[in-house]
C-alpha positions in Angstrom: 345.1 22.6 -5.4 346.5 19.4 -6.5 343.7 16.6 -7.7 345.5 13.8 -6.8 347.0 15.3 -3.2 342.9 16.5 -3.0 341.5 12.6 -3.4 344.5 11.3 -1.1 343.7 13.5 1.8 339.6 12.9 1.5 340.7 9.4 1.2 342.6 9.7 4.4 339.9 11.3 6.2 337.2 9.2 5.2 338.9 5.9 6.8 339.7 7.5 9.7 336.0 8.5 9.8 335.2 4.9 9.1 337.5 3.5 11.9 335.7 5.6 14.8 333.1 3.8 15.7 332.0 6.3 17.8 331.5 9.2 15.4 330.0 7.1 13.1 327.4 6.5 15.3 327.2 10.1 16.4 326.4 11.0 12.7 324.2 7.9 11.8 322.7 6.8 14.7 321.7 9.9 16.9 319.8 12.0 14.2 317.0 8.9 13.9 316.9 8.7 17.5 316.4 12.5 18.2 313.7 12.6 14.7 311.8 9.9 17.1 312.0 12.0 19.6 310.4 14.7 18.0 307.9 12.9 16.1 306.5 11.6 19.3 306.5 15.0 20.7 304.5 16.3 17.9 302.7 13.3 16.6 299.2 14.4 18.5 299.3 18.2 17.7 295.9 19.5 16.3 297.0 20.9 12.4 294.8 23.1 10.7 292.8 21.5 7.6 295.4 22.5 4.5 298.4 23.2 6.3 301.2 20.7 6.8 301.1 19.2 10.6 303.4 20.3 13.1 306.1 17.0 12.5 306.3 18.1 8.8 307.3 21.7 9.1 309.4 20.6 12.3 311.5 17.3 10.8 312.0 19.1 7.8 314.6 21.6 9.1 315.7 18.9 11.7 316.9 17.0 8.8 319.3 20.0 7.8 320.1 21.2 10.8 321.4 18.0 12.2 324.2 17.9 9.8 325.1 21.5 10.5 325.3 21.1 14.7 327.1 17.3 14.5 330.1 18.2 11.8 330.7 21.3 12.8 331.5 19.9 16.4 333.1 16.8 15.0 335.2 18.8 12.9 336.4 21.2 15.0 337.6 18.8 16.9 339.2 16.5 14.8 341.4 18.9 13.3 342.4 20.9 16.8 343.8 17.1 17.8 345.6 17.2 14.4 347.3 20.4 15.1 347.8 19.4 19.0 348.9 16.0 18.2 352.2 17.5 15.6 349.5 15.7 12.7 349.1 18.5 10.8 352.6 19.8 11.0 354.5 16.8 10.0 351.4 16.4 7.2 352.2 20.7 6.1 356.0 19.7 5.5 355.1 17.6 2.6 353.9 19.0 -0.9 350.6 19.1 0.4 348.7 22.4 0.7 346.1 24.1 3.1 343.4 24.1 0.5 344.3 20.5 -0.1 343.6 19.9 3.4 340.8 22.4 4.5 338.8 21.2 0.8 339.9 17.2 1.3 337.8 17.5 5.1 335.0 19.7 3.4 335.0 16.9 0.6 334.9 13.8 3.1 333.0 15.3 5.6 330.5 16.2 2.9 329.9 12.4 1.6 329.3 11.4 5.5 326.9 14.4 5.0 325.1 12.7 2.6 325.3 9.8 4.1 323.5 10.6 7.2 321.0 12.9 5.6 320.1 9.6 3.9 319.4 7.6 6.8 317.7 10.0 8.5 315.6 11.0 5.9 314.8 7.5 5.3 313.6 7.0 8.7 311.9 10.5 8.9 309.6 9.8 5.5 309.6 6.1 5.1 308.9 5.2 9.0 307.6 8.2 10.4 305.4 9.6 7.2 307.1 12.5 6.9 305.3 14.2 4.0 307.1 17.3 1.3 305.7 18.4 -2.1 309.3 18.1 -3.3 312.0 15.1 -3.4 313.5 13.6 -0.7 316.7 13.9 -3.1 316.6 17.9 -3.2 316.3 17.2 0.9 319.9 15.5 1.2 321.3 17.7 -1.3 320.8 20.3 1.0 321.8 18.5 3.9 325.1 17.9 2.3 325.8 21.1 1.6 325.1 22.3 5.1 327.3 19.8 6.5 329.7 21.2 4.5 329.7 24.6 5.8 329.9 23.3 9.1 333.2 21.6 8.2 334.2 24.7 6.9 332.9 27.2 10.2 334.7 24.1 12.5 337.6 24.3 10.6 337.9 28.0 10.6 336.4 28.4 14.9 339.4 25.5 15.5 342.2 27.8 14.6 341.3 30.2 17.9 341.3 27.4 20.0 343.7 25.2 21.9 342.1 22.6 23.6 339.2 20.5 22.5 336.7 22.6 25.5 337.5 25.4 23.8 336.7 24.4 20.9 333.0 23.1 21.5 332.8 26.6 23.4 332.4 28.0 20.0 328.4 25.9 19.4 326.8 28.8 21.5 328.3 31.5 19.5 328.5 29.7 16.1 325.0 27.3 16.1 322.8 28.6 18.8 322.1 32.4 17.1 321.7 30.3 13.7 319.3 28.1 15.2 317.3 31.0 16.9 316.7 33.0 13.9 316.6 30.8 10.7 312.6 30.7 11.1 312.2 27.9 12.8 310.5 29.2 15.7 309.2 32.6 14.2 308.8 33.4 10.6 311.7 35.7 9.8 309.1 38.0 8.0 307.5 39.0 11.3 310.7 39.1 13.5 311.9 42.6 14.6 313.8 44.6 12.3 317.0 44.5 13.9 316.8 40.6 14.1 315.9 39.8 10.5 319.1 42.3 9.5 320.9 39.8 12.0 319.4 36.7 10.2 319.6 37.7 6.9 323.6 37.6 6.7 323.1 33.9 8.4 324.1 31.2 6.2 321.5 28.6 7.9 318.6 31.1 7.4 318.9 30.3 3.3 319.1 26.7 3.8 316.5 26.8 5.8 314.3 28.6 3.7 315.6 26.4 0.5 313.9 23.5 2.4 310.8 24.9 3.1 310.8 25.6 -0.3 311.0 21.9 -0.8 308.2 21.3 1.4 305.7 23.4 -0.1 307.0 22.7 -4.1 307.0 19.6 -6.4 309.4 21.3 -8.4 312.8 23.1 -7.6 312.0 26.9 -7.1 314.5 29.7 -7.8 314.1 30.7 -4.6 315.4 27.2 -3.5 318.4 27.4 -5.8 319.3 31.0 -4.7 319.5 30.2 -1.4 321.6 26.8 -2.3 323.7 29.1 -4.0 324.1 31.2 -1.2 324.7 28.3 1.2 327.4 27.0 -0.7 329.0 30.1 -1.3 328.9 30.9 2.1 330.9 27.2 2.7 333.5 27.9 -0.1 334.2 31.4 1.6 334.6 29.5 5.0 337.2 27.1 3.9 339.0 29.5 2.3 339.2 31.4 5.5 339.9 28.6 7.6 343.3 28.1 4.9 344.0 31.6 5.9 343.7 31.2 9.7 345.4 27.6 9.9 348.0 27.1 12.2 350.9 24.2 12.4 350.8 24.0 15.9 348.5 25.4 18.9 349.9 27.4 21.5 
């Protein structure tokens, strides 16, 4: 990779981010409005005396799985409208490179990571009391990196498709199973064999886990820093796959 053609392109992306009004608002905008939604769903729920309440343990994954669903659909689709549109053809005729590209969306799409993990963590702890033994900062860092790996899985599910439906057809197959079996809903400990085997080789299980640890340590664990290890491992390995799968042109 070249550093200079690598800034260019995430500078590139990044204004184009800025000039859609509409995304920007789908990445800033929606994830405070869905962590009110859930705070008033859970904001009455009886909590057992020394256990976090239910809007803790709840609003903490929210705050990383929100970045995982929103850029991996944004992504996919941005860069199947750069391949349908002749973009990315006329752009792979010039000296830059698919890692260049692939690793300048990863890059960009990482910073708006961070950028809406820090809104909607401000709203989640400052307005709705959300309440972690660790920092909010270890929080966004792990945001950021999930949002990366969803650049990099949208990247990689938008080389198999060829029309912007298709495309979001990949959520129920990519997000849905992660989403299921990460432990928000049951404890991956006491799920049945077959299904922690499946969760255990998903990348959103670890980042799950890497928040709880967050919410139940003051300081970083190794646990947590395993799994952020794994995470973004798991995102490198992605866009390195979606270099290998990228195609000029659908059809």
């Amino acid at each position: 990779m070249n550093p200079h053609i690598l800034a260019a392109t995430t500078g590139r992306i990044l204004r184009q981010l800025r000039h859609d009004r509409r995304t920007v608002a789908l990445l800033v905008v929606v994830p405070a409005l869905l962590l009110t939604l859930v705070y008033f769903m859970y904001v009455d729920q009886p909590t057992p005396p020394g256990q976090p309440t239910v809007f803790d343990r709840v609003a903490l994954i929210m705050l990383g799985f929100f970045p995982f669903i929103i850029m991996f659909l944004v992504t996919s689709i941005a860069m199947l409208r750069e391949r349908t549109t002749g973009t990315l053809e006329r752009l792979l005729t010039t000296p830059l490179a698919k890692l260049d590209l692939l690793f300048g969306y990863g890059i960009a799409f990482g910073l708006a990571g961070v950028v809406q993990a820090t809104v909607a963590s401000a709203v989640a702890y400052w307005v709705f009391d959300l309440t972690t033994a660790g920092s909010i900062g270890f929080v966004i860092m792990i945001a950021a990196i999930n949002a990366v790996l969803a650049v990099a899985l949208g990247l990689f599910c938008s080389a198999f498709a060829r029309t912007e439906f298709q495309a979001v057809q990949f959520m129920p197959v990519v997000v849905a199973p992660q989403l299921l079996l990460c432990g928000l809903f049951v404890p991956r400990g006491e799920m049945a064999g077959w299904l922690q085997a499946i969760s255990d080789v998903l990348p959103l299980s670890y980042a799950v886990e890497a928040l709880q640890e967050v919410g139940a340590h003051a300081d970083p664990t190794g646990t947590m820093w395993r799994d952020v290890a794994i995470v973004a491992g798991a995102a490198v390995g992605a866009l390195v796959l979606a270099a290998a799968t990228l195609r000029r042109r659908s059809g």
